[in-house]
C-alpha positions in Angstrom: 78.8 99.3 97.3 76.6 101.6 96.0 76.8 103.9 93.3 76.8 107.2 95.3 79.1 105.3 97.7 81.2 104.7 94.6 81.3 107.5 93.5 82.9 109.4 96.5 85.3 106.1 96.9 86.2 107.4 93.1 86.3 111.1 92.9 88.6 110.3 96.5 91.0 108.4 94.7 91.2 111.3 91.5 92.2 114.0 94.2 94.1 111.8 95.7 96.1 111.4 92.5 95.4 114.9 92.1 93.0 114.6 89.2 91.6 117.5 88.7 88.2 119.4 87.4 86.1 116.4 88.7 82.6 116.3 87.4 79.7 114.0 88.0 77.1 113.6 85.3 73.7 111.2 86.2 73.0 110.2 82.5 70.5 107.4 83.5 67.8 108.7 82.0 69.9 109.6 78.9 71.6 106.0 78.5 71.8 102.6 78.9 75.2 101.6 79.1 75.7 103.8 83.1 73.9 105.5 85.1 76.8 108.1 86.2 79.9 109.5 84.4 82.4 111.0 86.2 84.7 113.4 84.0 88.0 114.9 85.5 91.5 116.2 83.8 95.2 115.7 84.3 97.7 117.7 84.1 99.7 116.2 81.2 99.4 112.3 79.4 101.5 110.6 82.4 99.1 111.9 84.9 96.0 110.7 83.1 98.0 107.2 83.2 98.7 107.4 86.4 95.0 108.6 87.8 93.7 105.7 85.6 95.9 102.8 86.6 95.3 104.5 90.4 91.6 104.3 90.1 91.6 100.9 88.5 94.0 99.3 91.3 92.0 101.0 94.0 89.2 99.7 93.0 90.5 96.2 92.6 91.8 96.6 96.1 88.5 97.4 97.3 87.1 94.4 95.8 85.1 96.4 92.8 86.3 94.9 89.2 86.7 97.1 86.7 84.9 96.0 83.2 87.7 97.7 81.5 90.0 100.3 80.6 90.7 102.1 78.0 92.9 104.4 75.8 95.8 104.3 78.9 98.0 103.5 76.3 98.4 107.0 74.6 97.0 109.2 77.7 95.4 111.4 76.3 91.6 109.9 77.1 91.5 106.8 79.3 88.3 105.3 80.7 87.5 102.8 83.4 84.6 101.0 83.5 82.9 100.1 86.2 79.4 98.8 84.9 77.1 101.0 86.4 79.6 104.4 86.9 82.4 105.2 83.9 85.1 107.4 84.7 86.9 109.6 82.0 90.0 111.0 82.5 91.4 113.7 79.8 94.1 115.9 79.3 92.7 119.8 78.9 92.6 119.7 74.9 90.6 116.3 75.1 88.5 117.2 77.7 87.6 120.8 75.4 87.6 118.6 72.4 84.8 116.6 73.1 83.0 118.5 75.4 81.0 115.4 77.6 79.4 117.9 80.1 77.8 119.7 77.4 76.9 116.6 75.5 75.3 114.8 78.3 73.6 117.3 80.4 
């Protein structure tokens, strides 16, 4: 698949979980670890469980395997890896916290 392919497959599978907030980020230019990071919010910790272990079992299901994932444990940042695309998921105060739009665009 590729990574625009991927990345509608993705930000699909956040509104279908209804992540929400979604925002795509090319950093390639900026990084060398992805060329894309998609950044979206749930509404409480459960939910950003819930979009994370969604996206990763989608994806698994779809035949794409997930590098890792991180931070489901506590919810309040998780984030799937998917080599080429990561995909944050963050409770509001994260997501203001760290501010990755800003940092990265």
């Amino acid at each position: 698949m590729q990574d625009q392919e991927l990345i509608a497959f993705l930000i699909e599978k956040i509104e279908d979980m209804k992540g929400r907030d979604i925002t795509t980020i090319d950093i390639s230019i900026k990084s060398n670890f992805a060329d894309y990071m998609i950044i979206c919010s749930g509404n409480s910790k459960r939910h950003v469980k819930s979009i994370a272990q969604s996206v990763t079992s989608e994806c698994r299901a779809a035949g794409i395997k997930p590098l890792g994932v991180e931070g489901n444990d506590i919810g309040e940042w998780a984030l799937v890896d998917l080599s080429n695309i990561v995909v944050h998921i963050m409770i509001d105060a994260t997501r203001d916290l760290y501010q990755l739009e800003e940092l990265w665009s």
